[in-house]
N, C-alpha and C positions, 0 to 999 in steps of 0.2 A: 587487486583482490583475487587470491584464488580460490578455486570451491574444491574440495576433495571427497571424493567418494571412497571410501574403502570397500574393498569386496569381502563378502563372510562367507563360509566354506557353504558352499553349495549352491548359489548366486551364478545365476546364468547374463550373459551379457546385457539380453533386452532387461532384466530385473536392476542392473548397475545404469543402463541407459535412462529406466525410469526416475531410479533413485533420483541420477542428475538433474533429470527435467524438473523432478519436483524443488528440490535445491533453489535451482535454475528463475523457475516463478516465485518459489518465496522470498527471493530476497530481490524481488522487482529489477534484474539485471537490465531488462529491455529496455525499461523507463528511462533507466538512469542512461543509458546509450545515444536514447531519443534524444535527453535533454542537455546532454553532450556534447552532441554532433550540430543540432538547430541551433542557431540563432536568436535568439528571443530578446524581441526590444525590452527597454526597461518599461514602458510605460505596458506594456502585458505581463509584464512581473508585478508590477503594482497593481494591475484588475484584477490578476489571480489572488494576490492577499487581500486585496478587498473583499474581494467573492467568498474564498475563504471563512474569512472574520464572520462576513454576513452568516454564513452558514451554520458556525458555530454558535451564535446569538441564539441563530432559530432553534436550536437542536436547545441548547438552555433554557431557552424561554417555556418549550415541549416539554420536557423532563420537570421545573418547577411548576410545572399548570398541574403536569399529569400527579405531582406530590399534594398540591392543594384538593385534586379532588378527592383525590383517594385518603387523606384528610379530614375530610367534612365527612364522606362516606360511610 
């Protein structure tokens, strides 16, 4: 995957260098590098989508509590 930055007429270097960085972190390059390069047994693949899941539930579970009260309210 390449990122390209184009330069616009008056763009100083450090201004193209930032562009990149910003680029750079939003498309989580790093992450994907880490999880590349390591190793990861399956069974810590499987406690990440457990954890995951779990998380999601709660964030759900937050959201329809917080509709019921405002609801009633």
């Amino acid at each position: 995957m390449a990122l390209i930055v184009k330069r616009k007429k008056g763009e100083t270097k450090d201004d193209l260098i930032g562009k990149f960085r910003r680029v750079f972190l939003e498309e989580d390059i790093t992450e994907e590098i880490k999880k590349r390069t390591a190793y990861q047994k399956p069974s810590e693949k499987r406690y990440e989508k457990t954890k995951l899941n779990i998380w999601r539930k709660k964030c759900r579970r937050r959201s329809k509590n917080s509709r019921i009260r405002h609801a009633s309210a």
